[in-house]
Structure formats: structure tokens, C-alpha cells
C-alpha positions as a Markdown table, in Angstrom:
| # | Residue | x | y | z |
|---|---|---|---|---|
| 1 | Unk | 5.2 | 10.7 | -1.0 |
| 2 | Unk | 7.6 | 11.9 | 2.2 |
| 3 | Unk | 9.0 | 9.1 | 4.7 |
| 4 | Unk | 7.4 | 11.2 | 7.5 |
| 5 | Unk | 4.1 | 10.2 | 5.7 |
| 6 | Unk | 5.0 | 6.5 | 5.3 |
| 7 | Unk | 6.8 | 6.0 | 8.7 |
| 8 | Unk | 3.5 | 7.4 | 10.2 |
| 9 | Unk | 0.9 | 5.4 | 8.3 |
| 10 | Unk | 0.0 | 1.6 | 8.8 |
| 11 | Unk | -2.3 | -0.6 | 7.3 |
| 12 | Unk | -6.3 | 0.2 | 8.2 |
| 13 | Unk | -6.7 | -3.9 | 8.7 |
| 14 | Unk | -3.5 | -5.2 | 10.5 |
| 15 | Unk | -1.8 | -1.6 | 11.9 |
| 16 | Unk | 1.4 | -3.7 | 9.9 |
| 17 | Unk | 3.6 | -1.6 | 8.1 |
| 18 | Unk | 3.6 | -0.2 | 4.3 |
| 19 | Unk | 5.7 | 0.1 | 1.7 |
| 20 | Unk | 5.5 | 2.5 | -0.9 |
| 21 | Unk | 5.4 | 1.4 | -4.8 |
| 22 | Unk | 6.5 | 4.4 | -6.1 |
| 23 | Unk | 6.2 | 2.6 | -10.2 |
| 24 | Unk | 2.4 | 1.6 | -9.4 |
| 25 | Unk | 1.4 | 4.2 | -6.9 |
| 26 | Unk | 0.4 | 2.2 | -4.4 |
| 27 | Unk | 0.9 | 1.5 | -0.6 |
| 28 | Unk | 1.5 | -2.4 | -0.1 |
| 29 | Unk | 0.5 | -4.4 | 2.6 |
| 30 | Unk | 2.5 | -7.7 | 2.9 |
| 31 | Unk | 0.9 | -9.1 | 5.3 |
| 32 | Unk | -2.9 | -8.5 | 4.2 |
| 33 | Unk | -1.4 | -9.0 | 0.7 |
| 34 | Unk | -3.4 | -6.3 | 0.1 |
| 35 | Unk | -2.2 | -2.5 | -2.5 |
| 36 | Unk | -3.9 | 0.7 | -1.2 |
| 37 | Unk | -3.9 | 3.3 | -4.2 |
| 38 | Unk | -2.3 | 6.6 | -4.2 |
| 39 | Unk | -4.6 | 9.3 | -6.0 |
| 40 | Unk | -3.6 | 12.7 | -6.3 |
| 41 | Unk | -0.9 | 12.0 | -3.8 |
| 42 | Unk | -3.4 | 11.1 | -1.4 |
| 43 | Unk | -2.9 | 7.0 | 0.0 |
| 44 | Unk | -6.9 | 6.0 | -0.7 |
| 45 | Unk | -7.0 | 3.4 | 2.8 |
| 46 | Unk | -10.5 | 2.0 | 2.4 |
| 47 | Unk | -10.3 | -1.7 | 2.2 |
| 48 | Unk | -13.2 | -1.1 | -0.7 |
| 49 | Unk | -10.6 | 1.1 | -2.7 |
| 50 | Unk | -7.2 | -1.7 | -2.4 |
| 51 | Unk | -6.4 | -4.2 | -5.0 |
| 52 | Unk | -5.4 | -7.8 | -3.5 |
| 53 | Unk | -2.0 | -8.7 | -4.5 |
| 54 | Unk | -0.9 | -11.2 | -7.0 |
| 55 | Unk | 0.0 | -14.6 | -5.9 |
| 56 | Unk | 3.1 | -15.2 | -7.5 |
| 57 | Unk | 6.3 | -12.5 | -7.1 |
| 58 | Unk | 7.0 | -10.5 | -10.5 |
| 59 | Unk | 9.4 | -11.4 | -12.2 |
| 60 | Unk | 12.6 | -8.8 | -11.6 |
């Protein structure tokens, strides 16, 4: 995904910032704790569509 896309898009719920999980294709939320999915190369920002994040960090 380009950083023109990402420093252009913000979270549908909060208008917060996203960050791009390039491993798990996903757009992530930190503070909704919510993971939007990238399909195709298309973020998917329906609130139906995102996953909510685990509570505990992974381990690195």
C-alpha cells in the first residue's frame, strides 16, 4: 500500500490514525483497538468488515 494512501486515510470511528500491517494485511486502529482488512489492495473500512484486536501484545 503507498504512504500517500496511509498518510491520507484515518479510522471511519475515531478520524485516529492507522498503521499498516503489511504481514496480516490489515489497517490497525490503536485506539478503537480495532484491524480493518486489506482485500485486493483495497483497506475494507466498514466497522462490520474489522476484526477487534487481541488483548494481550504478541509476543516479538
Amino acid at each position: 500500500m503507498e504512504s500517500r494512501l496511509l498518510d491520507i486515510l484515518v479510522c471511519p470511528l475515531c478520524k485516529g490514525r492507522l498503521e499498516h500491517d503489511r504481514q496480516r494485511g490489515e489497517l490497525i486502529c490503536r485506539a478503537d483497538r480495532l484491524a480493518f482488512p486489506v482485500r485486493d489492495g483495497i483497506p475494507v473500512m466498514l466497522e462490520s468488515e474489522a476484526r477487534e484486536l487481541d488483548e494481550t501484545p504478541a509476543a516479538a
